[in-house]
FIKENU-880665 format. One line per 4 residues: number of its first residue (from 0); their letters; for each residue x, y, z of N, C-alpha, C. Coordinates in steps of 0.1 Angstrom, whole numbers. Example, Ala and Ser with C-alpha at 12.3 -4.5 7.8 and 13.67 -1.06 7.14 Angstrom:
<fikes>
0) AS) 132:-57:78:123:-45:78:132:-33:78; 128:-22:71:137:-11:71:129:0:79
</fikes>
This chain:
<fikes>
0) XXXX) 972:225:-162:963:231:-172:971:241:-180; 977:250:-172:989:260:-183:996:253:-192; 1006:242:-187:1013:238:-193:1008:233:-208; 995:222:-206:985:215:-218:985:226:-221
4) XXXX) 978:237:-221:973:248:-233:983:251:-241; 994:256:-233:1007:260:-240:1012:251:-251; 1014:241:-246:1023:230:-252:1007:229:-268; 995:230:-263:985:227:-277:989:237:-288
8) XXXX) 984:253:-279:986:264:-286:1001:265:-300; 1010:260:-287:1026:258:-298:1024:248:-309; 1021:235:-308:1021:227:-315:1013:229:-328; 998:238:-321:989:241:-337:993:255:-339
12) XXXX) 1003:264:-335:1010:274:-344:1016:268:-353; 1028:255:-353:1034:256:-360:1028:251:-372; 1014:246:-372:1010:242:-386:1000:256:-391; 1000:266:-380:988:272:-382:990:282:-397
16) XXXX) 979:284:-407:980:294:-414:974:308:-408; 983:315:-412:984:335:-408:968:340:-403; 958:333:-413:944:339:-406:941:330:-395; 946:321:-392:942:312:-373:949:323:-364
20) XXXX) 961:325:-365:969:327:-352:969:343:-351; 966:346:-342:969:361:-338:975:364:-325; 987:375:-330:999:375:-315:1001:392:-316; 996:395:-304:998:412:-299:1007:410:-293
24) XXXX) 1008:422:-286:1021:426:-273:1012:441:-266; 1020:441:-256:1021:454:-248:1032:459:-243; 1030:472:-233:1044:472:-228:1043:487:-220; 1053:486:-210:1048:501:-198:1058:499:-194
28) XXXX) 1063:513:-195:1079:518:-189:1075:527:-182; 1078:527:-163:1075:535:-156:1086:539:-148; 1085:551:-147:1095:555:-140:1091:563:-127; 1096:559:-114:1084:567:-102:1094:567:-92
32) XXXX) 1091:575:-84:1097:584:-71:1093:588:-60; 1090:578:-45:1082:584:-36:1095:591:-27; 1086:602:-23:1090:611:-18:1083:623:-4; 1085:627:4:1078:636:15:1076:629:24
36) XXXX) 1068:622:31:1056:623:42:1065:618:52; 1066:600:54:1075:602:67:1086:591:61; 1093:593:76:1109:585:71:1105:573:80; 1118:562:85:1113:553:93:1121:536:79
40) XXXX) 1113:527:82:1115:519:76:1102:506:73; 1101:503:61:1092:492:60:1099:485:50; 1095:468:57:1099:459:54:1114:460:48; 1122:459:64:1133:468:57:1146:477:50
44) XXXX) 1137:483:43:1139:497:33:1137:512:41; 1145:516:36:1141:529:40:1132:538:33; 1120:547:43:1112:554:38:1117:567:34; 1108:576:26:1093:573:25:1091:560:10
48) XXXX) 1081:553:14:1075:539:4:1059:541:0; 1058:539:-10:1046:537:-21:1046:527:-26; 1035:520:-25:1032:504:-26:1026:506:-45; 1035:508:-53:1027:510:-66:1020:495:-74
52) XXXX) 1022:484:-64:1017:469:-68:1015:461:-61; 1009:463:-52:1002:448:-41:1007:434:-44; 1000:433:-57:1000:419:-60:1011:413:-64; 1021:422:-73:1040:414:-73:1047:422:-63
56) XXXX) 1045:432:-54:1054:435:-45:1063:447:-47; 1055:458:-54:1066:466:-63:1059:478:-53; 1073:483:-45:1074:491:-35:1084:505:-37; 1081:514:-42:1091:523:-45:1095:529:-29
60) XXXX) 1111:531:-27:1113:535:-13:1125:549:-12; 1129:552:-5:1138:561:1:1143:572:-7; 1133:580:-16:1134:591:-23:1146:588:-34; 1143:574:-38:1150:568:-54:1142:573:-64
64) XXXX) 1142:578:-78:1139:571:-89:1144:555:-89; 1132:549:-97:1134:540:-103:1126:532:-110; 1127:525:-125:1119:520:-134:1117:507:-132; 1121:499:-123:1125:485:-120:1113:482:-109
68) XXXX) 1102:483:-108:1088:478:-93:1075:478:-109; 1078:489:-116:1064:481:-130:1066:485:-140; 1076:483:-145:1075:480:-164:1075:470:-161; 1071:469:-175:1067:451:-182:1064:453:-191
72) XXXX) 1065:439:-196:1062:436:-216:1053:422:-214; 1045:424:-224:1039:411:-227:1032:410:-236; 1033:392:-238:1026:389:-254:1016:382:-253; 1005:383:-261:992:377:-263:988:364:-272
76) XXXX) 985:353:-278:985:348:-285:972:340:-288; 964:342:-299:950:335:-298:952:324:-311; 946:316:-311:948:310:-324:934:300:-321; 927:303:-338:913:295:-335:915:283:-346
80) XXXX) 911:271:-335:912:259:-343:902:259:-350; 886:261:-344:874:264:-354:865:272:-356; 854:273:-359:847:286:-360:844:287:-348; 838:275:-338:835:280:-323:849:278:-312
84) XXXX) 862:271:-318:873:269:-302:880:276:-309; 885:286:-294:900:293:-298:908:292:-281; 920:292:-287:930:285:-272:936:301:-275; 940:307:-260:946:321:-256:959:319:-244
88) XXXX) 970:327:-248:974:326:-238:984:341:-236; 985:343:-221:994:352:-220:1001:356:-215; 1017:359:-219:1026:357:-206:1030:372:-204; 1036:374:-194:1037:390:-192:1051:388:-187
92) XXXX) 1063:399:-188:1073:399:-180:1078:411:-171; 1080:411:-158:1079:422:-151:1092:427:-141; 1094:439:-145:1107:446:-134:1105:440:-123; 1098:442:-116:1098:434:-104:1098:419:-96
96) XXXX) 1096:411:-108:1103:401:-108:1114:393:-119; 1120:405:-118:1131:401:-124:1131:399:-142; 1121:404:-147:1117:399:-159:1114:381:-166; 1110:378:-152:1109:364:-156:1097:360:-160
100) XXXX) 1093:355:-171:1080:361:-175:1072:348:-171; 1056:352:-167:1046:346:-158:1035:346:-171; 1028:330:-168:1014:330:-177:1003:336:-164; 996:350:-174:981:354:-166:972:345:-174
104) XXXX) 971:345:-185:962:335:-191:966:326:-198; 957:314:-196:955:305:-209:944:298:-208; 940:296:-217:924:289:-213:916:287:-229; 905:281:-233:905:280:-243:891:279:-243
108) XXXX) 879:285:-257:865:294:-256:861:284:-264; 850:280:-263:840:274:-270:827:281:-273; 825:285:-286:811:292:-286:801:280:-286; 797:278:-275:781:267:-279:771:273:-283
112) XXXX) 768:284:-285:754:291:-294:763:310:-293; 754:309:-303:758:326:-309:759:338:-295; 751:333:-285:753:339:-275:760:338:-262; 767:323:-263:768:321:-249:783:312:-254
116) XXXX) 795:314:-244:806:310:-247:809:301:-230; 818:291:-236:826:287:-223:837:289:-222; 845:290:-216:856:290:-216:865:282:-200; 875:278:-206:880:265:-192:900:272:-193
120) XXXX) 901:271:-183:917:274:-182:922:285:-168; 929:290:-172:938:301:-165:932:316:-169; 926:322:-161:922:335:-163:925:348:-152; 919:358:-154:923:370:-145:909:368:-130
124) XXXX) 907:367:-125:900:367:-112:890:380:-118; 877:382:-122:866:393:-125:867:400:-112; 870:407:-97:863:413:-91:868:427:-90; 871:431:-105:878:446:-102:869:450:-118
128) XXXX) 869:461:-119:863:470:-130:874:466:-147; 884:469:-139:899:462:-150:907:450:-147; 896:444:-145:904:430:-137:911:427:-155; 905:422:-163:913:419:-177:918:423:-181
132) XXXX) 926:439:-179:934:448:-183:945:456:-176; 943:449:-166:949:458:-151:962:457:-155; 972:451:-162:984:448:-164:988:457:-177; 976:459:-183:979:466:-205:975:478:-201
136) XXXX) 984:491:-195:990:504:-191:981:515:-201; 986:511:-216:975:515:-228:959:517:-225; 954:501:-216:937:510:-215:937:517:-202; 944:515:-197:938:525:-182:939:538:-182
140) XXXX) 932:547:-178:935:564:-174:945:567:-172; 947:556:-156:958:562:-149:977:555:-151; 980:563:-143:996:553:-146:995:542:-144; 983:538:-129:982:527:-124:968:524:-118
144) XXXX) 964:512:-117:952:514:-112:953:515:-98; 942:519:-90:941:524:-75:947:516:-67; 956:515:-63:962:505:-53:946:503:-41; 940:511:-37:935:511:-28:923:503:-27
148) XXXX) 922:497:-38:910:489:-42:913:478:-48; 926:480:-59:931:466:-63:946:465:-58; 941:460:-47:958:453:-35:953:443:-33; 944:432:-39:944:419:-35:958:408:-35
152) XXXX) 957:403:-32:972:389:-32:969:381:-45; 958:374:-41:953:366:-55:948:376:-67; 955:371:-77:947:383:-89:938:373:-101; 941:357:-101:938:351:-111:935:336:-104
156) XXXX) 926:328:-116:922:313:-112:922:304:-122; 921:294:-120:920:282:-125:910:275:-125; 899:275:-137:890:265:-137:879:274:-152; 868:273:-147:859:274:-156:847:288:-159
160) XXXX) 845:294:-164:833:302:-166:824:301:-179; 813:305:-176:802:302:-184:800:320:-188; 800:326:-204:792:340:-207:779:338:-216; 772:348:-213:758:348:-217:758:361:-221
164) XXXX) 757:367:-235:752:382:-237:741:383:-246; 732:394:-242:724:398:-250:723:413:-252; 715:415:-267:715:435:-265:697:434:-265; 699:446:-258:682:454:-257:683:465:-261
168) XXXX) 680:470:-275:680:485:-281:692:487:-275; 699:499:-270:710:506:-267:720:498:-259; 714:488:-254:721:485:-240:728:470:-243; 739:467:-243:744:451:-242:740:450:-225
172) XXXX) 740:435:-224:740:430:-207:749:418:-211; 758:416:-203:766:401:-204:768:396:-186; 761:385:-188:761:377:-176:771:366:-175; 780:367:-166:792:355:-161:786:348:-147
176) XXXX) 794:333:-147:791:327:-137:806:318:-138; 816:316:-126:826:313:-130:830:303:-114; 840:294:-119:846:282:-107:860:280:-106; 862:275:-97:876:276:-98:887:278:-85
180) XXXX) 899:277:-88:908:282:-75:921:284:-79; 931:289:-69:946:295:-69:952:288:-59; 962:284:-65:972:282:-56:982:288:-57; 988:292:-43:1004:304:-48:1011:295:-39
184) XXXX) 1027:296:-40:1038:288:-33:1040:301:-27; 1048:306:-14:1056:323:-12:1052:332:-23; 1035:333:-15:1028:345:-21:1037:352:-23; 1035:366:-34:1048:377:-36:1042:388:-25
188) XXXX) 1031:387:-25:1027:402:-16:1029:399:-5; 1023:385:-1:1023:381:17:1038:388:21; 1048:379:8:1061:380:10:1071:395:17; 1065:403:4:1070:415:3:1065:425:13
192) XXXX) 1049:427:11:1038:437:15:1039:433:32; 1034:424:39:1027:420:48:1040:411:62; 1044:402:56:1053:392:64:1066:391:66; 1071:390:55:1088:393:50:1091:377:50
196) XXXX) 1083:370:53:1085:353:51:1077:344:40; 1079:334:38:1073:326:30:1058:321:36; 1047:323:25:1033:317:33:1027:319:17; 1025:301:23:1015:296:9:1001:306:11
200) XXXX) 996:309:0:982:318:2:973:311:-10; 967:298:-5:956:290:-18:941:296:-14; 936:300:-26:920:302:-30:914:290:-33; 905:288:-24:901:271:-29:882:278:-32
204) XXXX) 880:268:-41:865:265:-38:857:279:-45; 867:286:-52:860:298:-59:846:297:-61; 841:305:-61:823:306:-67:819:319:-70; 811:322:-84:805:334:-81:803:341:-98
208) XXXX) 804:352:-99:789:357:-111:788:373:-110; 790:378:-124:788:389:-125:781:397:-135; 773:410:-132:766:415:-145:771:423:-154; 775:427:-162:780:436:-171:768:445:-184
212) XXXX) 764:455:-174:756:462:-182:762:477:-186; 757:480:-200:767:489:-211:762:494:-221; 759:509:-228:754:514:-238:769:525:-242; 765:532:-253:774:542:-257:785:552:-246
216) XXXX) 776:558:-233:781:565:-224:777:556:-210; 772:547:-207:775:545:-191:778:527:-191; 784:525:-182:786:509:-182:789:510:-165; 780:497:-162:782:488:-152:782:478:-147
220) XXXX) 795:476:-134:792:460:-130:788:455:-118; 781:446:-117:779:440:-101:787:426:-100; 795:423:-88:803:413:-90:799:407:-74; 797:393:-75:798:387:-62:808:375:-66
224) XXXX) 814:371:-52:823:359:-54:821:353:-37; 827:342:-40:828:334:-23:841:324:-28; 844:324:-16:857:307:-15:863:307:-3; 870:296:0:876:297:9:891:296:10
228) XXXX) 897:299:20:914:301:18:920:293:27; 932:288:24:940:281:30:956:290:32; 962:292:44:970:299:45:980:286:55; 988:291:49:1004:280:58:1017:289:60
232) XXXX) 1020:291:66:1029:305:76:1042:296:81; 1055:305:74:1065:296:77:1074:309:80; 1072:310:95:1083:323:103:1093:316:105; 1106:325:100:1119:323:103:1122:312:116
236) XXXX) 1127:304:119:1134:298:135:1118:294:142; 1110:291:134:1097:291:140:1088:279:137; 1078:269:143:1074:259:135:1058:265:126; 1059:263:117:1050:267:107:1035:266:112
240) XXXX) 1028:274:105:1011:277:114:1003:274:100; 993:267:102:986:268:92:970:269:93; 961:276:88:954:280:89:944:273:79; 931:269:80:923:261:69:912:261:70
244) XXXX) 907:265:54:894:263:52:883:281:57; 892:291:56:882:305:58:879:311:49; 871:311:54:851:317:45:853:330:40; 853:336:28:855:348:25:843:348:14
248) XXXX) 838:363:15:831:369:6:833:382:1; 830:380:-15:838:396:-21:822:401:-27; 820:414:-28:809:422:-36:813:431:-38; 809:435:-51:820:448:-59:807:459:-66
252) XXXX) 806:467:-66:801:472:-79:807:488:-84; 810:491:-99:817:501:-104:808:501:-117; 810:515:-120:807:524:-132:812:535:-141; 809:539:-152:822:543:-162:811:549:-170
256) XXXX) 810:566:-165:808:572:-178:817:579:-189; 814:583:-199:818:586:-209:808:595:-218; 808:607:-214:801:618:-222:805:633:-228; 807:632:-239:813:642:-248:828:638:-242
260) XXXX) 837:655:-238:847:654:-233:847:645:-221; 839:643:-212:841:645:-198:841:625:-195; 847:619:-185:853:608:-181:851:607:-170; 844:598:-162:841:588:-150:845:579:-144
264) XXXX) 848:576:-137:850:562:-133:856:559:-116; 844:551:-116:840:546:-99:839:531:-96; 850:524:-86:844:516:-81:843:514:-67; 841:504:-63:836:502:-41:835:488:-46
268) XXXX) 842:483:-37:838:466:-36:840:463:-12; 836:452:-10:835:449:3:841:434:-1; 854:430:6:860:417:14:854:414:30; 846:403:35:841:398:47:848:383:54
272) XXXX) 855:383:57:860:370:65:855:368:81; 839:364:78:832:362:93:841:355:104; 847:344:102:853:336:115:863:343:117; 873:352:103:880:366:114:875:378:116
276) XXXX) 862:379:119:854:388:123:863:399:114; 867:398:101:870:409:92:865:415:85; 864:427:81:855:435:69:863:446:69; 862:445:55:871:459:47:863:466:37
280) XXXX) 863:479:34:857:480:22:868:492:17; 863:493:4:873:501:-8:865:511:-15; 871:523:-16:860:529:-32:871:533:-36; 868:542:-48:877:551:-56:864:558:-68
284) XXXX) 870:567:-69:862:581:-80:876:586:-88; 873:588:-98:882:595:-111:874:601:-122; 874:616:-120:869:623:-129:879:628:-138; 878:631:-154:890:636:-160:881:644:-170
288) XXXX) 887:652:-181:883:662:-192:895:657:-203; 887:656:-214:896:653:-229:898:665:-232; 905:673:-239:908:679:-246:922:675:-256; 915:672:-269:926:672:-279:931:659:-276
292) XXXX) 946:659:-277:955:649:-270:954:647:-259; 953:655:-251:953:657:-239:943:650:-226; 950:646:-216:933:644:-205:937:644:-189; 938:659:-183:936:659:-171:927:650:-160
296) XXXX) 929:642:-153:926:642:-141:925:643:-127; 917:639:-119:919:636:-102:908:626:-95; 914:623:-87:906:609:-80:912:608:-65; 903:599:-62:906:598:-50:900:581:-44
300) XXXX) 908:578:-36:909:562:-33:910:557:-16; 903:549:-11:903:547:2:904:533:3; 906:526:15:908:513:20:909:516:33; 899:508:41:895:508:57:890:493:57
304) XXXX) 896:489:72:894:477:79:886:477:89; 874:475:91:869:475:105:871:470:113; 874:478:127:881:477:137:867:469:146; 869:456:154:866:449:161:869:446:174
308) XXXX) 861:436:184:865:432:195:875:423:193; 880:416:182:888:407:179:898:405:168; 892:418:162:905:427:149:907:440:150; 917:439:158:922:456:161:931:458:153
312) XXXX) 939:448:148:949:456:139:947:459:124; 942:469:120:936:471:110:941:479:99; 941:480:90:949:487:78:940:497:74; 944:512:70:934:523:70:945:532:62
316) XXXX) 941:533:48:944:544:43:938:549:29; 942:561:24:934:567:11:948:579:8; 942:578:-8:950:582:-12:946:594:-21; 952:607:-29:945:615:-33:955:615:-46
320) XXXX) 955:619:-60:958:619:-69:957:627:-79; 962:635:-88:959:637:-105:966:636:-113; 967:637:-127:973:634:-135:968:638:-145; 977:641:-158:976:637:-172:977:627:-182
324) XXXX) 967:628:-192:974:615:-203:975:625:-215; 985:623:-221:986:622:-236:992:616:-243; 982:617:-253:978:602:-266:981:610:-279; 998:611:-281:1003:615:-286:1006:607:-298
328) XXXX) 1003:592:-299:1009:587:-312:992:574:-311; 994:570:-324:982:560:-322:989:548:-317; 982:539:-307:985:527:-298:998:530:-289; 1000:548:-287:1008:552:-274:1006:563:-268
332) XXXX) 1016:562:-252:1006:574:-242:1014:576:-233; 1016:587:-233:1027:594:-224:1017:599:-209; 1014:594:-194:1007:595:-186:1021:605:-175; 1018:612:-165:1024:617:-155:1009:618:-146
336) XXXX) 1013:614:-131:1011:615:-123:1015:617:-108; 1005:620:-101:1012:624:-87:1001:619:-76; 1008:613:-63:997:605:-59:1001:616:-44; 992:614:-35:996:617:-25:988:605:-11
340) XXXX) 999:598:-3:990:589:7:993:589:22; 976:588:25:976:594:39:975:577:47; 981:574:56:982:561:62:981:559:81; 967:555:77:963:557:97:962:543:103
344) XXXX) 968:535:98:971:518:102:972:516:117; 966:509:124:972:506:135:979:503:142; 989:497:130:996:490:133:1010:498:123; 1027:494:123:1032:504:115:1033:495:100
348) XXXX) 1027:506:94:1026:505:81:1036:510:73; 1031:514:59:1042:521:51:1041:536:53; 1031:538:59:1031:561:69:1029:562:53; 1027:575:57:1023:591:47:1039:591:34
352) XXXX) 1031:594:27:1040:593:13:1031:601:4; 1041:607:-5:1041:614:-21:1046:605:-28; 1045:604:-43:1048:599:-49:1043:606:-68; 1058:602:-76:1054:614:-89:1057:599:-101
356) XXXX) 1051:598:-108:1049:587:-116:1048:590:-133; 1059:590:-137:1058:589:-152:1061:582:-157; 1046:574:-170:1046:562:-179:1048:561:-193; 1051:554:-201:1050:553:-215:1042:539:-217
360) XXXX) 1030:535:-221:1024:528:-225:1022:527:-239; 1025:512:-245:1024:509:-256:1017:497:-263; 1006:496:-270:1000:483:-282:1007:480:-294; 1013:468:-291:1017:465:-305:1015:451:-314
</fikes>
């Protein structure tokens, strides 16, 4: 499906005139430093480590600077064949993997009535607040979004969703319903984060639907999803284990005020894998103040696994934070922040860490 879209998208650029095709960019140069809490080693590196990326594996370690775990650049490209189809795609290139640049999207929109679109392809997985943006540095607050809530493995899918929006006086409502699945070869996180070996991590059988309700100052989402996962485990000198067919269920919901100066933003979602008697849940809170250029914040972020007769090894930590932005030029933003993480894992984790994080995010 990537490849077709791409190969369409190129083919009707090159006939395309200037008002079809439209190509942005982005781009976030970060530069970050964990530092304090404990020494030791994970996956290993020498501590102290801050996981600043779950999902590509970008682990800052042993009281380095360094810019090379999340900058990236990436380009956008829309081009509409007619008044209702437009094909999108988007590739991103990242320090942490080497700058080899990856498609997050491609997929292509059909408006079948003034209200309701389809769309079929490669997209971002909806079960986070910034699931569409979590990569473009420019819309977020923070340097980064919460590890502690967005550390999933899978971040994106393959297949289909249906949108539905309507307004009521003040309020838009947009309803999704979406299908689909992921396949990864040597997940990056299983890789990096979790195992230190190669293990296929497929999302099969996606399902699920979300609300998106919004006026001037408050917006919210409710997100449910289900699928099932197929995991295949290939330890070093070892014969390979494979695991098939488990049941997972995600529920999310977050909210985002915006009034005068003052800035919000909350989410909590729950992961349940019954036949591994697993459940996790997540929040995070971020309050900030505008003034001028300027915008102080602080937040705070958790992740807990419940501990079971049959899952004791559990992952348990939260993290405390604040920071500034300033939006010092138009379509740029100079962020600094400071995280601090407390880590009560069962099992040995990445322990207690500081970490000091300064961004340049840019639209162009």
């Amino acid at each position: 499906m990537k490849k077709l879209m791409i190969a369409a998208l190129l083919s009707s650029a090159g006939m395309a005139q200037a008002s079809d095709l439209n190509i942005s960019g982005f781009a976030t140069v970060t530069a970050g430093k964990a530092y304090g809490g404990s020494d030791g080693e994970f996956m290993g590196q020498p501590c102290p480590c801050f996981i600043g990326n779950y999902e590509h594996g970008a682990v800052y370690h042993g009281n380095e600077w360094s810019l090379a775990r999340e900058s990236l650049v990436g380009l956008q490209a829309t081009y509409r064949f007619t008044g209702k189809l437009s094909g999108t795609v988007q590739a991103v290139a990242r320090a942490s993997e080497h700058g080899k640049p990856e498609v997050d999207w491609a997929y292509l929109s059909y408006d079948v009535a003034p209200d309701t679109t389809v769309q079929v392809g490669r997209r971002r997985l909806p079960i986070y607040a910034y699931s569409d943006s979590v990569y473009i540095g420019y819309t977020l607050p923070w340097a980064r979004v919460p590890q502690d809530i967005y550390g999933w493995e899978v971040g994106a899918y393959n297949g289909v969703n249906v949108r539905h929006s309507r307004s009521f006086g003040d309020w838009a409502v947009t309803g999704t319903v979406f299908a689909g699945q992921e396949t990864t070869e040597n997940n990056t996180e299983q890789r990096k984060i979790y195992y230190g070996y190669r293990v296929d991590d497929d999302w099969k059988h996606i399902l699920g639907g979300y609300l998106d309700v919004s006026n001037e100052v408050f917006g919210a989402r409710l997100i449910y999803m289900q699928n099932s996962i197929d995991l295949s485990m290939y330890p070093p000198g070892e014969d390979p284990t494979f695991a098939r067919g488990t049941r997972q269920r995600i529920v999310g919901l977050s909210g985002s005020i915006d009034y005068g100066n003052w800035m919000v933003r909350a989410e909590a979602n729950r992961f349940m894998r019954p036949a591994l008697d697993y459940k996790s849940s997540s929040w995070t809170a971020t309050v900030g103040y505008r003034m001028g250029q300027f915008m102080p914040m602080a937040g705070f972020s958790s992740y807990k696994e419940k501990q079971t007769a049959t899952y004791t090894e559990t992952q348990n930590d939260n993290t405390r934070f604040v920071g500034v932005r300033w939006d010092f030029r138009k379509n740029m933003d100079l962020k600094v922040q400071w995280d601090s993480v407390k880590d009560s894992s069962a099992y040995d984790f990445t322990k207690n860490a500081k970490m000091v994080t300064v961004t340049w995010d840019v639209l162009f």
